[in-house]
C-alpha positions in Angstrom: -2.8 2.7 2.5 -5.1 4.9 0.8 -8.4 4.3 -0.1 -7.7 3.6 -3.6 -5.2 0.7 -2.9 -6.8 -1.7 -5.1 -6.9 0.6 -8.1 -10.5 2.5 -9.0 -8.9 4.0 -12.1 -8.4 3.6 -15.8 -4.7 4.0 -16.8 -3.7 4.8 -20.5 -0.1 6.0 -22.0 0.4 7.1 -25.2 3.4 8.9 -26.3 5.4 10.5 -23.2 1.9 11.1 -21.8 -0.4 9.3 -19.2 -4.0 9.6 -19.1 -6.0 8.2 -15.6 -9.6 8.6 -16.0 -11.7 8.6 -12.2 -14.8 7.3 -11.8 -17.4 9.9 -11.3 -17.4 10.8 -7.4 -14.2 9.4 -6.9 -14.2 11.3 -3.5 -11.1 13.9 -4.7 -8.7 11.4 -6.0 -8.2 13.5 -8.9 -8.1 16.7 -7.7 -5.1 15.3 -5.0 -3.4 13.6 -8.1 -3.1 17.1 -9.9 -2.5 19.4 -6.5 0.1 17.0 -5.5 1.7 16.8 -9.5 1.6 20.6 -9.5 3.1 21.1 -6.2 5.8 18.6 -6.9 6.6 20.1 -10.2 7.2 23.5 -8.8 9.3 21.9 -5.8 11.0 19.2 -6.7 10.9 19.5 -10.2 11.8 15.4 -12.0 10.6 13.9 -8.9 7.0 13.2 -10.4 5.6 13.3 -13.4 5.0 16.9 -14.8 1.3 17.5 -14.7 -0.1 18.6 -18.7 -3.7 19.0 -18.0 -6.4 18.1 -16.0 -10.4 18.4 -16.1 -11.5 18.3 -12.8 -15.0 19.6 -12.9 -15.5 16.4 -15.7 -18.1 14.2 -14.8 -15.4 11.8 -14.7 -12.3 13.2 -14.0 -9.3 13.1 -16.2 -5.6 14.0 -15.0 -2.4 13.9 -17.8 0.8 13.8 -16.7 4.2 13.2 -18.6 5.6 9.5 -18.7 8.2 8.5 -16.9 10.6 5.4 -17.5 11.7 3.2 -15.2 10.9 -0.5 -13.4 8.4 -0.6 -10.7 10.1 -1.6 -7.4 8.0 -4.6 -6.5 8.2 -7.7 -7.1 11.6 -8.5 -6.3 14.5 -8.3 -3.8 16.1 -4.8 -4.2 19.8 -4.1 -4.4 21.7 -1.7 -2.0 21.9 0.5 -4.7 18.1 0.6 -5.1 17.2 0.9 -1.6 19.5 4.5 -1.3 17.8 5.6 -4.4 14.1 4.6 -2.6 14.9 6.0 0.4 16.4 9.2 -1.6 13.1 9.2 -3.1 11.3 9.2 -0.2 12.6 11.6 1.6 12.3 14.0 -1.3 9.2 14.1 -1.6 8.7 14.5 2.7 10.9 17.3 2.5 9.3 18.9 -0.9 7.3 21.7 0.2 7.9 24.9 2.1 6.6 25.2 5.5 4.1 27.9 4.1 3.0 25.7 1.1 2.4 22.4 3.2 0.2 24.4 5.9 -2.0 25.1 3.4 -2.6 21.4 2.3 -5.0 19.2 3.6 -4.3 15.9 5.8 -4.2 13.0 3.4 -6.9 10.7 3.6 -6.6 7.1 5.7 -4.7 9.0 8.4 -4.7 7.6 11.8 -7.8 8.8 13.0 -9.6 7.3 10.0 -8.0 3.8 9.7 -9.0 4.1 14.1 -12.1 4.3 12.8 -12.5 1.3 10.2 -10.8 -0.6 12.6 -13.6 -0.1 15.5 -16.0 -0.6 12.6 -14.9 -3.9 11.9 -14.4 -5.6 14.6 -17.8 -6.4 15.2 -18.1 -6.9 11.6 -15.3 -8.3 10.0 -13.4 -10.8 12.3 -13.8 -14.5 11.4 -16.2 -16.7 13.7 -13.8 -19.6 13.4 -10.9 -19.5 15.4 -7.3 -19.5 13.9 -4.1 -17.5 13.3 -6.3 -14.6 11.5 -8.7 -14.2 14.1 -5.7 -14.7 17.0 -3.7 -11.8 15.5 -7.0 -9.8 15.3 -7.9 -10.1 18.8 -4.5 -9.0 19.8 -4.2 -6.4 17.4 -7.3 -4.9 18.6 -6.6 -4.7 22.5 -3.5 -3.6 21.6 -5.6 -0.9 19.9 -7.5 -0.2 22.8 -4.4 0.9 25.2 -2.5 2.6 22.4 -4.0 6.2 22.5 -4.1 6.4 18.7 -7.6 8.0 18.6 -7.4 11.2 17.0 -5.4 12.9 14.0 -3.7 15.8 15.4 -0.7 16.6 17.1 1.4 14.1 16.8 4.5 15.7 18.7 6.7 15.0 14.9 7.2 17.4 12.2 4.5 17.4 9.2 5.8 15.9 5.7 4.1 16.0 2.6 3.2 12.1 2.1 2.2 10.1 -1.2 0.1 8.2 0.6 0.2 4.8 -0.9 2.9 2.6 0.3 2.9 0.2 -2.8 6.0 -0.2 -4.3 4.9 -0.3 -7.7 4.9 3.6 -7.8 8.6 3.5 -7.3 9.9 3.6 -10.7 14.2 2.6 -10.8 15.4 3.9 -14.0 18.8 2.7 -13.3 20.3 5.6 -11.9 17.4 6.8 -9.5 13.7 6.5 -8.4 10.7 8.4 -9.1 7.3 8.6 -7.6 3.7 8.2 -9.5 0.1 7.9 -8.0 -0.6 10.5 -5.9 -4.4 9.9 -5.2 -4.4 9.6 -1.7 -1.5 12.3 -1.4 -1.6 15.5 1.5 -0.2 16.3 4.6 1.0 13.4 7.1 4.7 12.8 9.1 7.1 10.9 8.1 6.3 7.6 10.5 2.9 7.3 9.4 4.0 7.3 5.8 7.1 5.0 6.3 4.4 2.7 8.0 2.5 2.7 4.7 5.9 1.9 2.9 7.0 -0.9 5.2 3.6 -2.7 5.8 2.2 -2.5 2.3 1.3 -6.1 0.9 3.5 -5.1 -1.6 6.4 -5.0 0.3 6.2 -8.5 1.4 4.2 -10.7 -0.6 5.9 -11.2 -3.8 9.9 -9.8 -3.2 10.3 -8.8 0.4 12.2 -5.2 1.1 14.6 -5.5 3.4 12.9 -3.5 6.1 15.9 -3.2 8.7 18.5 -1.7 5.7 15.3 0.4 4.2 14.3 2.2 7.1 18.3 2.6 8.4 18.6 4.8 5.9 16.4 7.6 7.5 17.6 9.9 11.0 14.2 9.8 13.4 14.2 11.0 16.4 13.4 8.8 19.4 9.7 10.0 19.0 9.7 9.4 15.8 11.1 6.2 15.9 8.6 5.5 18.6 5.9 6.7 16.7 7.0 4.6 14.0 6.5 1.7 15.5 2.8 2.3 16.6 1.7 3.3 13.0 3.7 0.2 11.6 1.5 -2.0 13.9 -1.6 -0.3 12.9 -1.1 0.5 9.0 -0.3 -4.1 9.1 -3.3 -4.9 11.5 -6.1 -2.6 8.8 -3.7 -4.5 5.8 -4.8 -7.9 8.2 -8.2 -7.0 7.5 -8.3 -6.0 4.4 -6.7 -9.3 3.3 -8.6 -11.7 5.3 -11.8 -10.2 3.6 -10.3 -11.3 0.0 -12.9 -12.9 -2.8 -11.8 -16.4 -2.3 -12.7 -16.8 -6.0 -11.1 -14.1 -7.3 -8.1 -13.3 -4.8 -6.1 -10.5 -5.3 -3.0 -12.1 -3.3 -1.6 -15.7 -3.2 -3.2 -18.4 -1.2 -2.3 -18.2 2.4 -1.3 -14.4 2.5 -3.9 -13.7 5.2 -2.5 -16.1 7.4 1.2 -15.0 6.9 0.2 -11.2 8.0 -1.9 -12.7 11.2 2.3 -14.0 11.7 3.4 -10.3 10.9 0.9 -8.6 12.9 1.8 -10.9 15.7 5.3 -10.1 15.6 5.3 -6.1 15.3 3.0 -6.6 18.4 5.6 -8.6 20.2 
């Protein structure tokens, strides 16, 4: 759920080239975007867009990449087909780096111990006075907080992966044959549940053409303590997404009507 999930960026394509231009201090986004391109590109080479140039040290940053064809993921219900070639995808890019290499690269921002964090920030801050469904699902999700033990990034007792770090579906690209990955701002070093979390419990995922969850996350071998581990980071990656929604612009929403209220329903039932 990076940081960047509602886009902090300006996007251009031109040609087989795309140009994103950061804001100046756009706290490393760039700098990720081309360590993670680079990496890829010597690793998994066709998995990412091949990295062309960058200018880090710019006042405002500028990485260009190659363009790549293909249909965002989102927005609609996803074939069999489709969800092999995600989950193909996805598992790539975990598996992408040598041992040696991914040692050397930082943890991805909005791990666990910083999305802990917000969420002990806002809950004197951010829950709603009134009471309802959003500030019911907040409640729980928070003493369910409290008991978990998710305080501190770490050992995890799971194997390190290198993760994207944005679960939005939109940078899954189906070209008909296979998908590809884009948008590696919030990219580094993570595990695999954390970063299936991000997939699964993305607003994207749900709102507007749900993935079939159960059939999506079948397709991967955990182990039981990843499995189990899964399940903590898929309640706590949808209770931040709880707060993050029910603290929309009313008057210039960024999701339909409602949606806070249906993830106070989805928060509620992962906690179940």
């Amino acid at each position: 759920m990076g940081s960047g999930s509602w886009g902090r960026h300006a996007v251009e394509s031109t040609g087989g080239r795309v140009v994103k231009r950061f804001p100046h201090g756009d706290g490393g986004r760039a700098a990720r975007e081309w360590r993670a391109l680079t990496l890829l590109a010597r690793h998994a080479p066709g998995l990412a867009p091949e990295p062309l140039q960058a200018g880090l040290a710019a006042s405002e940053p500028v990485v260009v990449m190659s363009r790549l064809d293909g249909k965002p993921l989102r927005g609609a219900a996803l074939s069999g087909e489709q969800i092999d070639a995600l989950a193909e995808a996805v598992a790539a890019v975990h598996a992408a780096l040598p041992s040696h290499v991914l040692d050397g690269v930082p943890l991805r921002p909005g791990h666990q111990a910083e999305l802990v964090g917000h969420l002990r920030a806002w809950a004197g801050t951010a829950r709603p006075a009134a009471e309802g469904p959003v500030r019911q699902a907040m409640d729980a999700g928070l003493a369910w907080l409290a008991a978990s033990g998710l305080e501190a990034d770490g050992a995890w007792g799971v194997p390190p992966v290198f993760g994207p770090g944005d679960g939005n579906l939109a940078n899954y690209l189906w070209d008909g044959r296979r998908v590809r990955i884009v948008d590696f701002e919030e990219s580094g070093r993570s595990d695999r549940a954390f970063e299936l979390a991000e997939i699964t419990e993305h607003v994207g995922s749900w709102v507007d053409g749900p993935l079939d969850v159960p059939a999506f996350l079948d397709r991967f071998d955990l182990s039981p303590v990843e499995a189990a581990r899964l399940r903590e980071c898929r309640r706590l990656v949808a209770l931040v997404w709880l707060f993050l929604l029910a603290a929309d612009d009313p008057d210039h929403p960024g999701n339909p009507p409602g949606t806070a209220e249906r993830q106070a329903g989805r928060v509620l039932d992962l906690l179940a």
